[in-house]
DRENDO-1510 file (C-alpha; in Angstrom, 1 decimal, always signed):
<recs>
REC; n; res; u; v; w
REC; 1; UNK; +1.4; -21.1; -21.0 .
REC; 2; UNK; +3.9; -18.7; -19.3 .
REC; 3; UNK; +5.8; -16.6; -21.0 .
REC; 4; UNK; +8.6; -14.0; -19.9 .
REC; 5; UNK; +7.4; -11.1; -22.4 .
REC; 6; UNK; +10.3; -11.0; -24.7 .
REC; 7; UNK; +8.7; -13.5; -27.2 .
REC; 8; UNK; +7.4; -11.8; -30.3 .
REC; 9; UNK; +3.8; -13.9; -30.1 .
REC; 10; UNK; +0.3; -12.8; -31.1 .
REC; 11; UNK; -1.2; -12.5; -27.4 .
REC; 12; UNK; -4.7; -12.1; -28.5 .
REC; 13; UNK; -4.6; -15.3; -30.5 .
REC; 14; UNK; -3.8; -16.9; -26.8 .
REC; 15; UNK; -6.7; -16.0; -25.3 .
REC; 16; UNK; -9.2; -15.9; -28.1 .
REC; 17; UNK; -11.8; -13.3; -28.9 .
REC; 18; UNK; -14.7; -15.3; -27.7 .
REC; 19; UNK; -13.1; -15.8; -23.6 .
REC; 20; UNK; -12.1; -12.2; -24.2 .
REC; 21; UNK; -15.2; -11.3; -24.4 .
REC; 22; UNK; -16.8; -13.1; -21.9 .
REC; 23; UNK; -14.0; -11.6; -19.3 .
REC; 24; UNK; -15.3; -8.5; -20.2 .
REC; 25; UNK; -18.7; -9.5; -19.2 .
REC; 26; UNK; -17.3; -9.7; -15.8 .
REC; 27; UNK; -16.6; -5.7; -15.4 .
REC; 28; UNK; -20.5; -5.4; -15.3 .
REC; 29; UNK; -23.2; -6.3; -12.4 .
REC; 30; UNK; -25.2; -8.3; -15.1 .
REC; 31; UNK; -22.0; -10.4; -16.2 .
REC; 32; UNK; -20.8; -10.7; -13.4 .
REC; 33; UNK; -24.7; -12.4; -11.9 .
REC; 34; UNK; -24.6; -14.5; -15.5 .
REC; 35; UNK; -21.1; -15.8; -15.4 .
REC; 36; UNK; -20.6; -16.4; -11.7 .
REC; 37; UNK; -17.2; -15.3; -11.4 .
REC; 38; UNK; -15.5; -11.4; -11.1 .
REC; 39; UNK; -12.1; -9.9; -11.2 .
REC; 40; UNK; -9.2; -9.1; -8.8 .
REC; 41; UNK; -6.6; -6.9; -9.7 .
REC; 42; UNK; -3.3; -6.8; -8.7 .
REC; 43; UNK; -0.6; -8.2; -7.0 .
REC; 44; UNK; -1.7; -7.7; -3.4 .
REC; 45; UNK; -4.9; -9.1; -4.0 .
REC; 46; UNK; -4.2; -12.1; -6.3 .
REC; 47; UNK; -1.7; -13.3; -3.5 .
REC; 48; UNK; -4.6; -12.8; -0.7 .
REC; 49; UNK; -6.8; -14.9; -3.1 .
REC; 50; UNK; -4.4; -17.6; -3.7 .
REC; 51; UNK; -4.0; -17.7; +0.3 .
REC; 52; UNK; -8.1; -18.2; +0.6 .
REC; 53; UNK; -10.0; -21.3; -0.2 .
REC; 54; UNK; -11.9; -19.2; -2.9 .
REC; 55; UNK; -10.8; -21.2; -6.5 .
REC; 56; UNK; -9.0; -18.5; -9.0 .
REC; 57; UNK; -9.6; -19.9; -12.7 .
REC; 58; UNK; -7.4; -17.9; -14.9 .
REC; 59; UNK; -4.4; -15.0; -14.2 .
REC; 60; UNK; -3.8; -12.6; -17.1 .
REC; 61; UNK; -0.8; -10.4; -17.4 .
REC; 62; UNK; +1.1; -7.5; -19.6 .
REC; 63; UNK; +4.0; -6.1; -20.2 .
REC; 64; UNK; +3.0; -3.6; -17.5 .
REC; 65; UNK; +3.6; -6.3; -14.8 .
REC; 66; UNK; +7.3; -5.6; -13.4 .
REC; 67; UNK; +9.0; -9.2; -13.0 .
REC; 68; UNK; +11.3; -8.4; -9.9 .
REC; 69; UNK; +11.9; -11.8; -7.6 .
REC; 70; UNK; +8.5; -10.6; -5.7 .
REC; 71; UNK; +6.8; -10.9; -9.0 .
REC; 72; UNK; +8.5; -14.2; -9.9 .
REC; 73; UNK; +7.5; -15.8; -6.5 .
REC; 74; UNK; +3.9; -14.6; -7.3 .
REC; 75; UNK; +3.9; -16.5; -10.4 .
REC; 76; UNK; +5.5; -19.8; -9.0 .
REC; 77; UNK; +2.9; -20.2; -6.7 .
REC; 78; UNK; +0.2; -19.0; -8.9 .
REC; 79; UNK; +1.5; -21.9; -11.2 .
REC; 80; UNK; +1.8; -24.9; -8.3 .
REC; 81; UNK; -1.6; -24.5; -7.7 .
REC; 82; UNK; -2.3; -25.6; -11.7 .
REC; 83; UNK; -3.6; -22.1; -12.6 .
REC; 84; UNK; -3.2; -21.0; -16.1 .
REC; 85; UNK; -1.5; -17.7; -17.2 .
REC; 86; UNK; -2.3; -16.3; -20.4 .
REC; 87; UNK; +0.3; -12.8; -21.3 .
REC; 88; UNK; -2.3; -10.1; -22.4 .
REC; 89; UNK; -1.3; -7.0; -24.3 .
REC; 90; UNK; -1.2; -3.7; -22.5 .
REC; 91; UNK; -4.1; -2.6; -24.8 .
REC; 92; UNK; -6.5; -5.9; -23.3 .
REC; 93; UNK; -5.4; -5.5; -19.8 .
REC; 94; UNK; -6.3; -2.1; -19.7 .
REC; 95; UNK; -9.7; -2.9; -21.5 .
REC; 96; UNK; -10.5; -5.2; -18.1 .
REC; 97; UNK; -8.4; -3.2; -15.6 .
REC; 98; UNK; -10.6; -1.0; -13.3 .
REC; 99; UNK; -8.2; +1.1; -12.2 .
REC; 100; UNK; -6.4; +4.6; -13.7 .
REC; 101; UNK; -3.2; +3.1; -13.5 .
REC; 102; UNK; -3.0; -1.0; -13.5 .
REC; 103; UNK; -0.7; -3.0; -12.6 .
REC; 104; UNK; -0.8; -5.3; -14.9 .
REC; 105; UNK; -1.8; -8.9; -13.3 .
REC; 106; UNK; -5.9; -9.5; -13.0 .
REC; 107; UNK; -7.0; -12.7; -11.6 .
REC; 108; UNK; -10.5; -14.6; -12.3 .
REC; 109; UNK; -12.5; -15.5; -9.5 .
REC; 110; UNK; -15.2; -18.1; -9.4 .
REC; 111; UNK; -18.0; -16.3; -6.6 .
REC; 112; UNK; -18.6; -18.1; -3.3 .
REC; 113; UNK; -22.2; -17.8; -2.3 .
REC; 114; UNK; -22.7; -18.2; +1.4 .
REC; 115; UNK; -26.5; -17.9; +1.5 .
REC; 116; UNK; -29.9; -18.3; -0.1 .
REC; 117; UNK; -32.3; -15.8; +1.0 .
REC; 118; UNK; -33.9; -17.4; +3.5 .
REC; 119; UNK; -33.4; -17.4; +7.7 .
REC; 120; UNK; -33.6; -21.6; +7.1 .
REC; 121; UNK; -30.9; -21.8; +5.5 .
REC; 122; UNK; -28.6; -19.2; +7.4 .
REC; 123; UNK; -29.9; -21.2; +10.8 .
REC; 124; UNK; -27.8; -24.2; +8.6 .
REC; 125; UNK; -24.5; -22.5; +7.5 .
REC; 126; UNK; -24.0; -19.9; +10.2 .
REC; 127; UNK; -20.7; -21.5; +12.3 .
REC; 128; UNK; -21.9; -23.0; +15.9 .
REC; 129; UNK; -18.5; -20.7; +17.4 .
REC; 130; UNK; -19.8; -17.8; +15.6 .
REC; 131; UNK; -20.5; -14.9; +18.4 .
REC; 132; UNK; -19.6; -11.5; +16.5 .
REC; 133; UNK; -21.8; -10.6; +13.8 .
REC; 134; UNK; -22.0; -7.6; +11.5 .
REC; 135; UNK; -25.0; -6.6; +10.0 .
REC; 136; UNK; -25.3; -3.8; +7.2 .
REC; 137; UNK; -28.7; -2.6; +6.2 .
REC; 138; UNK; -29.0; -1.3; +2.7 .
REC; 139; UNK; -25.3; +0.1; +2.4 .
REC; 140; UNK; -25.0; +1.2; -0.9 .
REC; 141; UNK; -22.4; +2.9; -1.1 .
REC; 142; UNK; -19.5; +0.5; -2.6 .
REC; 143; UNK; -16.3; +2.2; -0.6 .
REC; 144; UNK; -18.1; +2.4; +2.2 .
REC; 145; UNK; -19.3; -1.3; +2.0 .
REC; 146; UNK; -15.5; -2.7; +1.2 .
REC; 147; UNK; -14.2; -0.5; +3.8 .
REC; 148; UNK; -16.9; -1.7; +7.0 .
REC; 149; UNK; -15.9; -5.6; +5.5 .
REC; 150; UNK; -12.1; -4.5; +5.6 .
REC; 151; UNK; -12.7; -3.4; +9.1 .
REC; 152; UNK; -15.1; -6.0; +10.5 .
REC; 153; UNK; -11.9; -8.2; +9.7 .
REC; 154; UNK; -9.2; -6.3; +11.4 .
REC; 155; UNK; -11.7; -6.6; +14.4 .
REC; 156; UNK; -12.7; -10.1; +14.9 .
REC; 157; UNK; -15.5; -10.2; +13.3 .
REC; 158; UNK; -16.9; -13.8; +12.8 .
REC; 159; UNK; -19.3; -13.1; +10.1 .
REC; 160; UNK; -21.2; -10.3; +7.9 .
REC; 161; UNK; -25.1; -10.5; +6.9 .
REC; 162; UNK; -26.0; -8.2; +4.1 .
REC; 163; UNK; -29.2; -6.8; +3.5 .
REC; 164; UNK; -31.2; -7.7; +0.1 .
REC; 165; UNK; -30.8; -3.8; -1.0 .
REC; 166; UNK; -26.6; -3.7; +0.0 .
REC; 167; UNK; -24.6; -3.1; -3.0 .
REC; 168; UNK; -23.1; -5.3; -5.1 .
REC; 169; UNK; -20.4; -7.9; -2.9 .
REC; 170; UNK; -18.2; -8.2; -6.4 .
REC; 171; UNK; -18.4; -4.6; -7.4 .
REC; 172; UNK; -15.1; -3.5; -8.5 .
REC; 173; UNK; -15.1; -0.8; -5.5 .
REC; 174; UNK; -16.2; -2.6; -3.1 .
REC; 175; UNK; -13.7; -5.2; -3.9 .
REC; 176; UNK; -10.7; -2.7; -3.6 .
REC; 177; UNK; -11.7; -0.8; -0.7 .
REC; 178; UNK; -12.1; -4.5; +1.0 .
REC; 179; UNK; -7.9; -5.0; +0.6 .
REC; 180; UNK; -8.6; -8.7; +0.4 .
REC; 181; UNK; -10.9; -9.0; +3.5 .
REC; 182; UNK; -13.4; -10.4; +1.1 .
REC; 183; UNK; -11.6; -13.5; +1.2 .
REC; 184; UNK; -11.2; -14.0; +5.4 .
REC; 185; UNK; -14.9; -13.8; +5.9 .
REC; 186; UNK; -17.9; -15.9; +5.8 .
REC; 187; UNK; -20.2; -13.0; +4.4 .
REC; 188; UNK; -24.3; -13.6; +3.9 .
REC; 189; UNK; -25.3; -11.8; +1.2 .
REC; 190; UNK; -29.3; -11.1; +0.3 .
REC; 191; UNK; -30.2; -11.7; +4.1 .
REC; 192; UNK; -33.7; -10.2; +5.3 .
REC; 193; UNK; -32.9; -9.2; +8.3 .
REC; 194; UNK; -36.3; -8.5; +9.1 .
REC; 195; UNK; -36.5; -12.6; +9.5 .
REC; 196; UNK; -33.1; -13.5; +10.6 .
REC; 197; UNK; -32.6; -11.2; +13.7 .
REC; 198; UNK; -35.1; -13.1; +15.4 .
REC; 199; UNK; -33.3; -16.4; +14.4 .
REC; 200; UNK; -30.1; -14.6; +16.4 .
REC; 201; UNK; -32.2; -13.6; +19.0 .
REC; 202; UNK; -32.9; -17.0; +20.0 .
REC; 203; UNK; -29.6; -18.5; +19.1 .
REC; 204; UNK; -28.6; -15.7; +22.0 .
REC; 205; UNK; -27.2; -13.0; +20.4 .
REC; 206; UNK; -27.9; -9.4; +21.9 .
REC; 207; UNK; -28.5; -6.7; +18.8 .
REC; 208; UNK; -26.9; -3.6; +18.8 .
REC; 209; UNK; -28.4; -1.1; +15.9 .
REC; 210; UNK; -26.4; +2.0; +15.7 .
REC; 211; UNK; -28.4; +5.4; +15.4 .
REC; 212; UNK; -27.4; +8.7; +15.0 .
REC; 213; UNK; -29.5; +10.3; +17.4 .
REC; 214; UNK; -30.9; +7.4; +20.0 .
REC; 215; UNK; -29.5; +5.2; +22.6 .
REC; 216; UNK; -26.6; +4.7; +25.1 .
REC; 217; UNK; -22.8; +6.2; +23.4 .
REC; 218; UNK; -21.4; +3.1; +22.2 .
REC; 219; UNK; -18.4; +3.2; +25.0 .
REC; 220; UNK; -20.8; +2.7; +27.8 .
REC; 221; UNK; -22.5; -0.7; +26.8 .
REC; 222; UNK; -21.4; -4.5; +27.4 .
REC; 223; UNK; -20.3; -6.2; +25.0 .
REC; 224; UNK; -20.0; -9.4; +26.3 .
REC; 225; UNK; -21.1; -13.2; +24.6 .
REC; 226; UNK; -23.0; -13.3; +21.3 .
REC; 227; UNK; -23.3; -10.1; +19.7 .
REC; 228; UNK; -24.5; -8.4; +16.8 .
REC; 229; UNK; -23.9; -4.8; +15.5 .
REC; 230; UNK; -26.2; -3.5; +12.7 .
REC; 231; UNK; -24.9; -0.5; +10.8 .
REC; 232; UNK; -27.7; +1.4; +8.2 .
REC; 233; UNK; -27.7; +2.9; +5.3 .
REC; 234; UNK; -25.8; +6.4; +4.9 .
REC; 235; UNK; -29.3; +8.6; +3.8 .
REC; 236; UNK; -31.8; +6.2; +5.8 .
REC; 237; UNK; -29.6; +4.5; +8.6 .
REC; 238; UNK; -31.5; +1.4; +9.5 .
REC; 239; UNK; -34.7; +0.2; +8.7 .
REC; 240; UNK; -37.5; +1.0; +11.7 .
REC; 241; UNK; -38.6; -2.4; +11.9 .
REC; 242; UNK; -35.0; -3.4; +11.9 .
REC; 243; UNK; -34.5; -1.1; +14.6 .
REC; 244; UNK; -37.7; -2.3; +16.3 .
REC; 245; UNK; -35.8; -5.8; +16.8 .
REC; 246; UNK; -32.5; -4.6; +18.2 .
REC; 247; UNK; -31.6; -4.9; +22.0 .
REC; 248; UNK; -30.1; -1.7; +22.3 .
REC; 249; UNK; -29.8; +1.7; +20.2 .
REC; 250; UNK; -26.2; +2.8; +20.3 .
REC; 251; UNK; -24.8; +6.3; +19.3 .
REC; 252; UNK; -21.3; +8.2; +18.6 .
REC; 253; UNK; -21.5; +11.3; +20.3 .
REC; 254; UNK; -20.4; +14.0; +18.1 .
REC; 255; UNK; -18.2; +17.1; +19.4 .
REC; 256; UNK; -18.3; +19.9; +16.7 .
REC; 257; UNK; -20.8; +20.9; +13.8 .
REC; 258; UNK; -21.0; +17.4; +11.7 .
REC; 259; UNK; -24.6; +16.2; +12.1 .
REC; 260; UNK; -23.4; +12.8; +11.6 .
REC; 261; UNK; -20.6; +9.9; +10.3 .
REC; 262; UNK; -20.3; +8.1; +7.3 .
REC; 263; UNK; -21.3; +4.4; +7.8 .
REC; 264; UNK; -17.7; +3.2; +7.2 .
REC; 265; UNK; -16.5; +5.9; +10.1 .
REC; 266; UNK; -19.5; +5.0; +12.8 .
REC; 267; UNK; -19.1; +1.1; +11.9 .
REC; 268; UNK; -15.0; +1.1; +12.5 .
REC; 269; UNK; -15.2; +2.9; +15.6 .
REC; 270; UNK; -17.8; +1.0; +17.7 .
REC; 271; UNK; -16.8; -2.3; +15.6 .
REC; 272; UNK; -13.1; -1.4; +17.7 .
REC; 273; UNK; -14.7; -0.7; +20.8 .
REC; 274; UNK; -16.6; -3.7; +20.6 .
REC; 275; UNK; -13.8; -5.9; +20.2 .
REC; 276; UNK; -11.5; -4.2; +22.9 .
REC; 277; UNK; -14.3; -5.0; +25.3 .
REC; 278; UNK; -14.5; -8.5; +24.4 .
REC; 279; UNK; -11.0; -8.8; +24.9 .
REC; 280; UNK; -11.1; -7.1; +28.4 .
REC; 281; UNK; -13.6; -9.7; +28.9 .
REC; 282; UNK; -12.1; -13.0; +28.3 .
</recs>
């Protein structure tokens, strides 16, 4: 049911404490494993969404939510698709919303899992065009995980592998700072790489692990056919054994007193110059 608002109706009786409840499940890691399903929030992402093949369940709104022609169209096609719409009160939205200020429209997701554990199955669902690869090794830090996906979109990237100690894909951080990207990508989560860069390996792909203090400076490598960047944690950086398996060690040099870059920062840049050599390429 859809209304404009203006209606004088109980709008907790519409969604019922019990699925209440159980969307509020969804703002923790735990509820979010158990239910299989997270939030989006916001206008910007719920239309990125409703552009992916990911299946949205449920769209909540409040009084907050401004109903300009914008609004309206987001609403028409959030309807055509055959997605309910529940009006919340400001109070409820705000009890899910994960931000200071919300806008007043949250979204519920059903998760897409890309990948069991195993190299087996990645050897399966990894696309046969796939050449550009991302791998992150133990990033934990949520922004900086959202913002390398946001990034490894804007660049080409085919697909992401994430390591089994990565943060959480469907943290609410890591979700924002991803801008929708989330949606565009095939991403492998709970990968060992230990197991799987030797499956790329033979499947062709040259590995590139970025280190802060080893290797060539990322501008003066070839970047050419099947490639794949690994980018490390932001205390540990990668993994030794990890490292042990790579091609080539590839660093940013740095000009003035910073000893180093955030993962995020050091994973844009050569991600870019990765991509504008593959271009030059073909």
């Amino acid at each position: 049911m859809l209304t404009n608002g203006k209606n004088q109706l109980n709008y907790l009786d519409m969604l019922s404490k019990n699925r209440l409840e159980k969307l509020l499940k969804l703002k923790t890691r735990k509820g979010r494993k158990e239910e299989k399903r997270f939030l989006v929030e916001g206008k910007r992402f719920l239309k990125e969404a409703l552009e992916s093949n990911w299946e949205m369940e449920l769209v909540l709104f409040s009084e907050i939510f401004k109903r300009t022609p914008e609004e309206e169209s987001l609403f028409n096609k959030i309807k055509n698709k055959g997605i309910d719409i529940i009006p919340v009160k400001n109070q409820i939205m705000k009890s899910l919303s994960d931000t200071v200020t919300p806008q007043g429209i949250i979204g519920v997701m059903k998760k897409k899992e890309f990948i069991s554990q195993d190299a087996f199955a990645l050897k399966k669902t990894l696309a046969k065009d796939t050449d550009f690869v991302l791998a992150l090794d133990s990033v934990q830090d949520p922004g900086n995980l959202g913002t390398l996906l946001r990034t490894a979109d804007a660049a080409g990237v085919d697909s992401v592998l994430l390591s089994e100690d990565t943060a959480e894909l469907y943290n609410p951080k890591v979700l924002r700072s991803t801008m929708g990207s989330i949606f565009h990508l095939p991403i492998f989560k709970d990968v060992n790489l230990k197991n799987t860069i030797p499956l790329l390996k033979r499947r062709g792909f040259k590995i590139f692990a970025s280190e802060v203090k080893e290797g060539k400076f990322y501008d003066q490598l070839d970047y050419s056919g099947k490639v794949c960047l690994i980018i490390g944690s932001e205390a540990t950086g990668i993994d030794k054994k990890v490292v042990e398996l790579s091609d080539e060690k590839v660093r940013i040099p740095i000009y003035g007193k910073a000893e180093s870059l955030n993962a995020s920062v050091a994973g844009g840049i050569i991600l870019f110059e990765m991509a504008r050599k593959r271009r030059l390429n073909k």
